[in-house]
C-alpha positions in Angstrom: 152.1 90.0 140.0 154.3 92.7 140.6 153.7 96.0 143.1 154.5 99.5 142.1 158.8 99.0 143.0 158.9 95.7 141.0 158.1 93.1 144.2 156.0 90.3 143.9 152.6 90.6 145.7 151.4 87.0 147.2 147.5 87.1 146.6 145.5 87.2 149.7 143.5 83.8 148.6 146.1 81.8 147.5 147.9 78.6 148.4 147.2 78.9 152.3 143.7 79.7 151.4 143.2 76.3 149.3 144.8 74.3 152.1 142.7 75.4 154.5 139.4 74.7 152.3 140.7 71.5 151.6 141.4 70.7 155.6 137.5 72.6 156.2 136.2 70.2 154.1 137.8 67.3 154.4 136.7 67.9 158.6 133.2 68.5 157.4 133.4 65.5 155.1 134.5 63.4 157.7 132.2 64.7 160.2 129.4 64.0 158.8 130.1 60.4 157.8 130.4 60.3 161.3 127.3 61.7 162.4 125.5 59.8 160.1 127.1 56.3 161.0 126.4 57.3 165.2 122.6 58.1 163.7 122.0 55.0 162.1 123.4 53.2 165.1 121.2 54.7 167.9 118.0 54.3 165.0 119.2 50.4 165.1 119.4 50.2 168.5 116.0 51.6 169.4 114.3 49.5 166.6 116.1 46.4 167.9 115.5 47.1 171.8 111.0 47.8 170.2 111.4 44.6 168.2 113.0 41.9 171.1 110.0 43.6 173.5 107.3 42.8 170.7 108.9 39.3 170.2 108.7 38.5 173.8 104.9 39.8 174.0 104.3 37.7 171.0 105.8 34.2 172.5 103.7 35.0 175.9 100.4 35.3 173.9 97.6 35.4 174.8 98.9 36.0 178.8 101.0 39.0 177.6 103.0 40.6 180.6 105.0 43.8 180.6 108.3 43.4 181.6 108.0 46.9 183.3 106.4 46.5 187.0 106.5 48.6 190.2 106.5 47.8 193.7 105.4 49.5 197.0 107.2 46.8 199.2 110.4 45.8 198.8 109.1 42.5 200.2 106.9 41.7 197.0 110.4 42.4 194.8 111.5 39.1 193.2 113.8 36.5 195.0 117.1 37.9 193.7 116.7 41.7 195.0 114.7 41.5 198.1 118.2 40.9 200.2 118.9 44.4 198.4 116.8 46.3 199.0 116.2 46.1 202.8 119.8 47.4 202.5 117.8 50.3 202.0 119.4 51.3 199.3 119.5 55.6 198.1 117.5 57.3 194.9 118.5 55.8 191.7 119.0 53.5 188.8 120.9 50.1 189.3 121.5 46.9 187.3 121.6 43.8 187.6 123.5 41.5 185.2 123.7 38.4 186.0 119.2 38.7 186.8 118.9 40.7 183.7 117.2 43.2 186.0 117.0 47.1 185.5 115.5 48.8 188.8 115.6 52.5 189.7 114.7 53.4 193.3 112.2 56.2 193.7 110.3 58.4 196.3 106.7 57.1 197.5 104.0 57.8 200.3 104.5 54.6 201.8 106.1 52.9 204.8 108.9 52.7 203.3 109.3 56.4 201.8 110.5 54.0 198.2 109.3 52.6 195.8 110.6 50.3 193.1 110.2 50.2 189.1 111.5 46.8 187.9 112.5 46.3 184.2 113.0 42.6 183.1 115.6 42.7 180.2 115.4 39.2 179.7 115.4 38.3 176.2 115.3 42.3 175.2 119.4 42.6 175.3 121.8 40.9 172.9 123.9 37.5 174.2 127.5 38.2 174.6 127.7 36.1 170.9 125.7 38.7 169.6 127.7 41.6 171.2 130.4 39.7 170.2 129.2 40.0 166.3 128.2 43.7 167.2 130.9 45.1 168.6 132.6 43.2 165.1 130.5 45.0 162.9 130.7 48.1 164.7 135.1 48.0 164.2 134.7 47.6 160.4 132.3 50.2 160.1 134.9 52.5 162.4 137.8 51.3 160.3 135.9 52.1 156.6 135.1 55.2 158.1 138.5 56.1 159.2 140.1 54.8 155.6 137.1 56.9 153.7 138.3 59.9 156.1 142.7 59.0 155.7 141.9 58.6 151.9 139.6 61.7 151.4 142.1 63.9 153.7 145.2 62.7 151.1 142.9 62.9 147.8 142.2 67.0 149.2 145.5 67.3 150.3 146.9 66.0 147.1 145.2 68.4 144.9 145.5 71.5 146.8 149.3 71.1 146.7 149.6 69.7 143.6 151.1 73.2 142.2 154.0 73.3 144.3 154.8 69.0 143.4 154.8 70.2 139.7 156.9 73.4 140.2 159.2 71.4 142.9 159.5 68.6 139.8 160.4 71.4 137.1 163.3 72.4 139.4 164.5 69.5 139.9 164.4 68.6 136.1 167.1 71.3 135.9 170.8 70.5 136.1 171.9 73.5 138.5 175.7 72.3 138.0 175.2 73.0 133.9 172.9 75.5 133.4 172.1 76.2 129.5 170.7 79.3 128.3 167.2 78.3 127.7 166.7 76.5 131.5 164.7 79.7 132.9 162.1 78.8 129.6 161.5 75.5 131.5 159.7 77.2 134.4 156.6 79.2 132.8 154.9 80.6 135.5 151.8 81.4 133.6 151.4 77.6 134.1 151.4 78.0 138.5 148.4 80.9 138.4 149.0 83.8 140.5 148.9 82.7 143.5 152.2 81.7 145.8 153.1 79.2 143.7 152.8 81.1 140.2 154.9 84.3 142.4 157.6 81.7 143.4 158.0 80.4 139.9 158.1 83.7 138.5 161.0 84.2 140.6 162.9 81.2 139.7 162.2 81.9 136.2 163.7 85.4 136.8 166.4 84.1 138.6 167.5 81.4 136.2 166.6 84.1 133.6 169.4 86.7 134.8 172.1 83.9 135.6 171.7 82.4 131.9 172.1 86.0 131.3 175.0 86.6 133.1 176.7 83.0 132.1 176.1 84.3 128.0 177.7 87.7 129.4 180.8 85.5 131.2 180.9 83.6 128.3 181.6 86.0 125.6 183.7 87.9 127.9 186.1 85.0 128.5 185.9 84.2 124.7 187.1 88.3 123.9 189.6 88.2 126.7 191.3 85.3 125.7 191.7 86.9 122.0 192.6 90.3 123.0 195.4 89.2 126.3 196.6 86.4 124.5 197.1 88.2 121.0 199.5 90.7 122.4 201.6 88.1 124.3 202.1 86.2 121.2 203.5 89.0 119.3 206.0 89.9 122.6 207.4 86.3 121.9 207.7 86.4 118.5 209.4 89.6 118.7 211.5 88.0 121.7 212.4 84.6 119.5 213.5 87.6 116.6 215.8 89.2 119.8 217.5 86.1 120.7 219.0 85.4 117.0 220.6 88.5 116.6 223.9 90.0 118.1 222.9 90.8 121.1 225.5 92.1 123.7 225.5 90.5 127.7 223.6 93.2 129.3 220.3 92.8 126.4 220.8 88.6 126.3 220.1 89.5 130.0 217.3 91.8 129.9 215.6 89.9 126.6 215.8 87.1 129.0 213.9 88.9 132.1 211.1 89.8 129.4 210.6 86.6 128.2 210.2 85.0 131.8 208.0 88.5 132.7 206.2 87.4 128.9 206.0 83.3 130.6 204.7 84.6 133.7 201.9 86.9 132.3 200.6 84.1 129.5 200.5 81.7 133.1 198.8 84.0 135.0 196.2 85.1 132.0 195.8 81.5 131.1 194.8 80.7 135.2 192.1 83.7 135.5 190.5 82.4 132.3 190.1 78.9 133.9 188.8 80.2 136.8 186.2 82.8 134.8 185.0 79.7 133.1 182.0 78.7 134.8 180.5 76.6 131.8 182.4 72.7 131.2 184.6 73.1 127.9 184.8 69.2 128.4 188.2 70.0 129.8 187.3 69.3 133.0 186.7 65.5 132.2 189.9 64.5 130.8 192.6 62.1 132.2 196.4 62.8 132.0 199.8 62.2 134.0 201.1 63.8 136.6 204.7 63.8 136.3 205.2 65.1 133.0 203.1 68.2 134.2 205.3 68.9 137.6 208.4 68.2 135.2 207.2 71.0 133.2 206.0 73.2 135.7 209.6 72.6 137.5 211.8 73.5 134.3 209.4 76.5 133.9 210.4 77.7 137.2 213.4 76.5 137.3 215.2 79.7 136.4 214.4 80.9 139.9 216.7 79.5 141.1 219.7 80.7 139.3 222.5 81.9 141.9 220.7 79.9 144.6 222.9 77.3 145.0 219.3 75.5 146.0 218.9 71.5 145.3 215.7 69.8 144.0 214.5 66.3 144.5 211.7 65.3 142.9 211.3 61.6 143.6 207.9 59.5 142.7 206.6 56.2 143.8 204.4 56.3 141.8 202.7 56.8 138.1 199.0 59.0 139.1 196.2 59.4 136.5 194.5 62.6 137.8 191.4 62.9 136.4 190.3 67.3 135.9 191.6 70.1 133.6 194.9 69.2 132.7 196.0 73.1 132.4 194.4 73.5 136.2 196.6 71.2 137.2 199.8 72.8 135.6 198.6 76.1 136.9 198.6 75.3 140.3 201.8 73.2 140.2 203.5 75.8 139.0 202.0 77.9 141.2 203.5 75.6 144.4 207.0 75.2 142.8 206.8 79.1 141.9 206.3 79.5 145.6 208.2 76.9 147.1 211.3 78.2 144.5 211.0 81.9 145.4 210.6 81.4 149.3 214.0 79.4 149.7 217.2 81.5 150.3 220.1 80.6 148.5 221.6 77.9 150.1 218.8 76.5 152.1 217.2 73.4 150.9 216.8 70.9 149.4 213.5 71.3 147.9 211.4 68.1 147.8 209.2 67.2 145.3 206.8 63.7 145.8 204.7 62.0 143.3 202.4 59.2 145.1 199.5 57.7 143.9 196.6 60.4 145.6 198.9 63.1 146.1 201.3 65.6 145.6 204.2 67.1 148.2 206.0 70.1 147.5 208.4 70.5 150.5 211.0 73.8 151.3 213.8 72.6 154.2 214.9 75.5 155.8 218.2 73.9 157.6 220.1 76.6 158.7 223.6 74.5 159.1 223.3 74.5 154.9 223.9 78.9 155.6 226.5 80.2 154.0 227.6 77.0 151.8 226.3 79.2 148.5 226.0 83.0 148.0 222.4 84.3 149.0 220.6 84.8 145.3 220.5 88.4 144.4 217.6 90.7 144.6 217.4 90.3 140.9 216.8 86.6 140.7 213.3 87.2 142.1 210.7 88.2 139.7 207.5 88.3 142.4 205.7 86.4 144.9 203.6 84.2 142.8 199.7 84.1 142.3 198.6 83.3 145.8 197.5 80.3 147.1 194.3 81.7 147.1 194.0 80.7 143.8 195.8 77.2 144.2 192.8 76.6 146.3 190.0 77.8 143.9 191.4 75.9 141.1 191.5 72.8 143.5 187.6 73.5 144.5 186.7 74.2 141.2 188.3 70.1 139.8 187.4 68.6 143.3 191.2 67.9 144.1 192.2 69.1 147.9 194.9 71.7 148.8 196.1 72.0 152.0 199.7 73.5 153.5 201.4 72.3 156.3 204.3 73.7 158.9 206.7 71.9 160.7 208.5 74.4 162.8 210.5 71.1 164.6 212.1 70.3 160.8 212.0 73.8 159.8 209.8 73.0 156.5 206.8 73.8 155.0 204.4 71.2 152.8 202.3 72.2 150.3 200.1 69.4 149.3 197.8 68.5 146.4 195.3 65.0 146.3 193.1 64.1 144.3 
């Protein structure tokens, strides 16, 4: 439920509210079980403590004696407390266990200033067998109570957050990595009631709602873009191939040439943002291909770079890689490396190293300064740019899980640029 500026307002009984009902009673629940178990105990008790004192009145019929008696001497006590109590002992209850004697010393207008009140629990209290059984029955009754109260607090638990299990099962029903256009219909949160739970499914749905959105929008962009950039390219080489058969003197074979690497270079670099504007899977991304043939073709491509450089390239491999990805990525940022690695060496300087190993690729410029002056530096136009970036090396990388990383070694004057997989 939305406020006047669009926000979601979280109701002021809602999820927290039923928690805390659900924790009040399940207390209260508890609680009483409680009180009524500690009831019916001290009922028991007193009914068993009145029956043992009618059964021993019983047995002694028809000479029934009380086992409550007083005393004014402490001389008349029986055997086992008279030793006590000329100890003169203060105010107060004491027991006797092993006598089964209660006695509780209290103030009297005697000699003494005491008196004594003797209560003969013998035959009224339990054996220890029967505590035993007691204090068996007594630990059951605790542990039901305590599994009543563990499986009534999970049962009220259980229910009051049941809302946010379903929504939390609903999200993760959705594949995040491939989102479809219809995912945001998968959350209704009509279903979650307005409380926090129905607010924070309205927001995923929204959420989902505007990237499906945005992923149609990307989409049909990427599908126009591709038309309209790659359409006029086409028609630049076409025109280019018509150049190159006719009679063309030095100075045009020369400049038809520039445009047709400028026309190489801008159908590369259109073809890269498109992959990387491509958030949805064409099923590209699953394929399996070579490497060398790619880095031979990304290194022919380039190749013209290096005309006037005088600049050697080894491209050695040890061994025959099955990358799997997107097969133009790959190219892309090959190219991109040798593009790099090809404009940033003087004439000269080199040579360039290219490695093919099984998890990994080396691109490698050797600056070696003793190699100055063996070829005539390349001319200012021999250089059509500083490539794409590596920037974008490293996003097509991210984007196929390969790993880029570029390394200097100011010792060996070189730098490594190097792609795994």
């Amino acid at each position: 439920m939305p406020d006047c500026g669009g926000r979601p307002v979280v109701p002021r009984h809602g999820l927290r509210k039923r928690v805390e009902v659900a924790f009040a009673l399940c207390v209260v629940g508890l609680s009483l079980a409680w009180g009524f178990a500690f009831f019916g105990a001290i009922r028991l008790s007193e009914d068993r403590v009145v029956v043992n004192q009618l059964q021993r009145a019983s047995d002694s019929y028809p000479d029934i004696t009380t086992p409550l008696r007083g005393y004014d001497d402490a001389g008349s006590l029986p055997e086992p407390l008279r030793a006590w109590a000329l100890t003169d002992p203060d105010e107060g209850t004491y027991e006797f266990v092993a006598e089964e004697l209660h006695v509780a010393v209290i103030p009297a207008d005697n000699a003494q200033g005491r008196a004594f009140v003797v209560f003969d629990v013998a035959g009224i209290e339990a054996s220890s067998s029967e505590d035993w059984w007691w204090l068996l029955v007594i630990t059951a009754v605790v542990g039901a109570l305590g599994a009543l109260g563990f499986g009534l607090g999970v049962l009220v638990i259980r229910r009051a957050v049941a809302p946010v299990v379903q929504l939390a099962e609903t999200v993760a029903g959705i594949d995040l990595e491939h989102l479809s256009a219809g995912d945001h219909k998968l959350i209704e949160s009509s279903r979650f009631g307005g409380d926090e739970v129905g607010v924070l499914a309205g927001a995923i749905e929204t959420t989902l709602e505007r990237i499906s959105a945005f992923m149609a929008r990307e989409r049909d962009f990427t599908g126009a873009a591709s038309h309209e950039l790659r359409t006029p390219i086409t028609v630049i080489t076409g025109a280019l191939e018509l150049l190159e058969q006719s009679d063309l003197s030095g100075e045009d074979a020369r400049a038809v040439d520039r445009i047709r690497r400028a026309t190489l270079e801008m159908k590369s670099t259109i073809e890269m943002f498109l992959c990387i504007a491509r958030e949805a899977d064409d099923g590209s991304y699953g394929e399996h291909f070579l490497v060398a043939p790619l880095v031979a073709r990304a290194i022919e491509q380039q190749r013209y770079l290096l005309n006037g450089k005088c600049v050697e390239v080894d491209v050695e491999s040890v061994a025959a890689p099955v990358v799997h990805g997107h097969p133009q990525a790959f190219l892309i940022a090959v190219s991109n490396l040798v593009r790099n690695a090809f404009e940033q060496t003087p004439g000269g300087q080199g040579p360039i190293t290219v490695l093919i190993k099984e998890h990994e690729l080396r691109v490698t410029n050797r600056l070696n300064g003793d190699d100055t002056g063996r070829c005539p530096p390349a001319s200012a136009s021999s250089s059509n740019g500083t490539g794409l970036g590596l920037g974008i090396v490293q996003r097509l990388c991210e984007r196929n899980g390969w790993v880029f990383t570029l390394h200097e070694d100011e010792d060996e004057a070189s730098v490594t640029a190097c792609l795994s997989w």
